[in-house]
C-alpha positions in Angstrom: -61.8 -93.0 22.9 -60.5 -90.5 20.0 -59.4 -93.7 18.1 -62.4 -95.5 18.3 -64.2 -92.3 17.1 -62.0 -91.7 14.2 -62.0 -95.3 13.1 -66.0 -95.2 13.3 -65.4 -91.7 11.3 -63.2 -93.3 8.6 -66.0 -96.8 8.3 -68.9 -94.9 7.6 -66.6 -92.7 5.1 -65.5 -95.2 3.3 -68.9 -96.5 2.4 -68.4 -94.0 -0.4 -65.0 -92.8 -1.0 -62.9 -91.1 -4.1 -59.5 -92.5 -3.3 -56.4 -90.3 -3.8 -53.0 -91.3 -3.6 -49.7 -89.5 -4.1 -49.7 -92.1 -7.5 -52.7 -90.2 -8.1 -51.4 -87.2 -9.7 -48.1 -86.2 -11.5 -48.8 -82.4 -10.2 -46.2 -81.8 -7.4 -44.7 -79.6 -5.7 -41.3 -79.2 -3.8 -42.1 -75.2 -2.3 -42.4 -75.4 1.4 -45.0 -72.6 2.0 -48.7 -72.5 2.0 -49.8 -71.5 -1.0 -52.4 -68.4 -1.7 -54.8 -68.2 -4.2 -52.2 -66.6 -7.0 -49.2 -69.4 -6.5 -52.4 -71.9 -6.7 -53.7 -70.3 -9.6 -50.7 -70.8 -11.4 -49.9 -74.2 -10.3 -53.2 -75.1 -11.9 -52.5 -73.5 -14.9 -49.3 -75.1 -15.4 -50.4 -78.2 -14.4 -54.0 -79.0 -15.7 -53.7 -75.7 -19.0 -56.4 -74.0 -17.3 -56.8 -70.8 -16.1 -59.2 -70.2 -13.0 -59.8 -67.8 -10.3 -59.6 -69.6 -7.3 -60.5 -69.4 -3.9 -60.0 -71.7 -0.3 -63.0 -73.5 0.6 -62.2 -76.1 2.8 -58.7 -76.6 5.1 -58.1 -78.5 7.6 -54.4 -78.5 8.9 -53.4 -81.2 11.7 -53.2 -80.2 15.7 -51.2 -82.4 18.2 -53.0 -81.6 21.0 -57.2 -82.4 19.2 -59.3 -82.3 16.3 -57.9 -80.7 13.0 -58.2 -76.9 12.6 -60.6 -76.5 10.3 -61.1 -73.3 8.2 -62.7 -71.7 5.4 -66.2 -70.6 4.0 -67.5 -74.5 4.2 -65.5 -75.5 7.3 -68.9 -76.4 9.2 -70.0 -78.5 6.1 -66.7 -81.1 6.8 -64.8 -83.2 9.1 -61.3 -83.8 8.3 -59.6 -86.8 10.5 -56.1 -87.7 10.2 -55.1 -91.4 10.5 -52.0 -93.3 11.5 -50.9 -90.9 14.1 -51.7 -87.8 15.6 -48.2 -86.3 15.2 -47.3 -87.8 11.4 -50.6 -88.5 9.8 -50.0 -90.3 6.7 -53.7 -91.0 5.9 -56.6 -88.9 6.4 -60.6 -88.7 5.4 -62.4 -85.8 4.5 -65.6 -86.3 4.6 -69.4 -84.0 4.4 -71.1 -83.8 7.1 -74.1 -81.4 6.5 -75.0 -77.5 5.1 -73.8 -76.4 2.0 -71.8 -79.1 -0.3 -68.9 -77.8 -2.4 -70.0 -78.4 -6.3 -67.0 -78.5 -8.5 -66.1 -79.1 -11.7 -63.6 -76.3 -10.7 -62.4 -78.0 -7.8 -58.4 -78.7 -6.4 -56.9 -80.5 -3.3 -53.5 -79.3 -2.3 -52.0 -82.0 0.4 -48.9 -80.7 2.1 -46.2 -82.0 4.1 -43.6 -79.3 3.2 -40.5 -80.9 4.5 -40.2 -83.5 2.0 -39.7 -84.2 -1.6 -42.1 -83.6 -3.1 -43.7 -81.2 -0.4 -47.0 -80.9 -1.8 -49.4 -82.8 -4.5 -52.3 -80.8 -6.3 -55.5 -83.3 -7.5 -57.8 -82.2 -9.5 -61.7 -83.0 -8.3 -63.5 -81.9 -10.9 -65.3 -85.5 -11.1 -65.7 -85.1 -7.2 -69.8 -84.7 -6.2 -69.2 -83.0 -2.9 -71.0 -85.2 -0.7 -68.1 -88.4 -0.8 -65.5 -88.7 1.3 -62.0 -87.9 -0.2 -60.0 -90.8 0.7 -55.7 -90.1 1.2 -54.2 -92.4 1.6 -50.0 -93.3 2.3 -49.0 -89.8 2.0 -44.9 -89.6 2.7 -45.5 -93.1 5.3 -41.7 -93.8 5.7 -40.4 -90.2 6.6 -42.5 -87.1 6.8 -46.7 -86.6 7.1 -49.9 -84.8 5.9 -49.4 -81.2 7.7 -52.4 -80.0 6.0 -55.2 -80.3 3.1 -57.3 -77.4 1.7 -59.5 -77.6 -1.0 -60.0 -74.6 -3.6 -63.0 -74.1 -6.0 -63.5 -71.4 -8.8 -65.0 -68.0 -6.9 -68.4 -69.2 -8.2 -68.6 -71.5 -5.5 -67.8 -69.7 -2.8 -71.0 -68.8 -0.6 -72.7 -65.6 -1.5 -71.8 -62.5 0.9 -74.5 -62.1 3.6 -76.8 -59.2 1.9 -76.6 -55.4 3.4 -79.4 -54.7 6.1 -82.3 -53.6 4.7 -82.7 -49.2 5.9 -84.2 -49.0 9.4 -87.8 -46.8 9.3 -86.1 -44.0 10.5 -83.4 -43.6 8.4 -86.3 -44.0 5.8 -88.0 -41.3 7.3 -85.1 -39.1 7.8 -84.6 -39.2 4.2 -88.4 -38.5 3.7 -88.2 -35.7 5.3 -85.1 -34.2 3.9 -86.4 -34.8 0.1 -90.1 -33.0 1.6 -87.7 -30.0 3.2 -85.5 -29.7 -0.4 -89.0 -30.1 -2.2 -90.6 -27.4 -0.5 -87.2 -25.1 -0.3 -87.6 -25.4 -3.9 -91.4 -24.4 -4.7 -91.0 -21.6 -2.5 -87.8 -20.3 -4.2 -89.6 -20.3 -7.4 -92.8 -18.7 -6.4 
């Protein structure tokens, strides 16, 4: 039953697809470890010449035992399903599925393996529209697989921090009444 769902998945996201492939890029990396923003940051830079505060958006790192964990501010915007096993994926789709889009053009996918040679490969998506499926496809397919993918943006893209709580009426109240009391305290000191 998962199969059939994830090959109905990958169908519908190929009706319009930006297809990546580890040809794709010449930006590669043979570290191990996640990155964070500052080792992204700098692979950017030395990569693509451009410097830009980045943040995660979107990752979705491979699980044995189910669906992908997905993380990030725009994890309920996408689906992420991994294809050619559920142990060594060499292929996977990411794909919108509703909410917020990501809008680039400051916009990176780091796919990771880790163990291999290269371990990871950086793409730049700055020509990617948010809404079509990123494509990967025959990522390390003789030895190794896709551990994980995680997309970054610039911090401009990153949704907005909920606002602070308006003051309840008796806090504003409490305050009236303290400014009245120090107003009064006041006029009566002078007079």
């Amino acid at each position: 039953m998962r199969a059939l769902a994830a090959a109905a998945f990958f169908v519908a996201a190929q009706a319009q697809a930006l297809l990546l492939t580890p040809g794709g890029t010449t930006c590669t990396s043979d570290v191990n470890s996640n990155f964070g923003e500052t080792e992204v940051e700098a692979w950017v830079r030395n990569c693509f010449g451009r410097g830009v505060d980045l943040g995660l958006l979107y990752k979705a790192d491979v699980n044995e035992d189910g669906p992908p964990f997905e993380s990030g501010p725009f994890a309920s915007s996408y689906r992420t399903v991994f294809f050619n096993t559920d142990i060594d994926p060499s292929d996977a789709t990411i794909a919108y599925v509703s909410g917020l889009a990501i809008t680039c053009p400051e916009c990176f996918l780091v796919v990771k393996d880790g163990n291999q040679s290269p371990a990871q490969y950086l793409f730049d998506l700055g020509g990617w529209n948010g809404t079509e499926a990123l494509d990967l496809r025959n990522f390390w397919p003789q030895q190794g697989a896709i551990s994980n993918v995680a997309i970054w943006g610039g911090s401009a893209l990153r949704p907005a921090p909920e606002p602070s709580p308006a003051p309840e009426p008796a806090t504003i109240a409490l305050l009236g009444l303290a400014l009245a009391s120090l107003g009064f305290a006041i006029g009566r000191k002078r007079g």
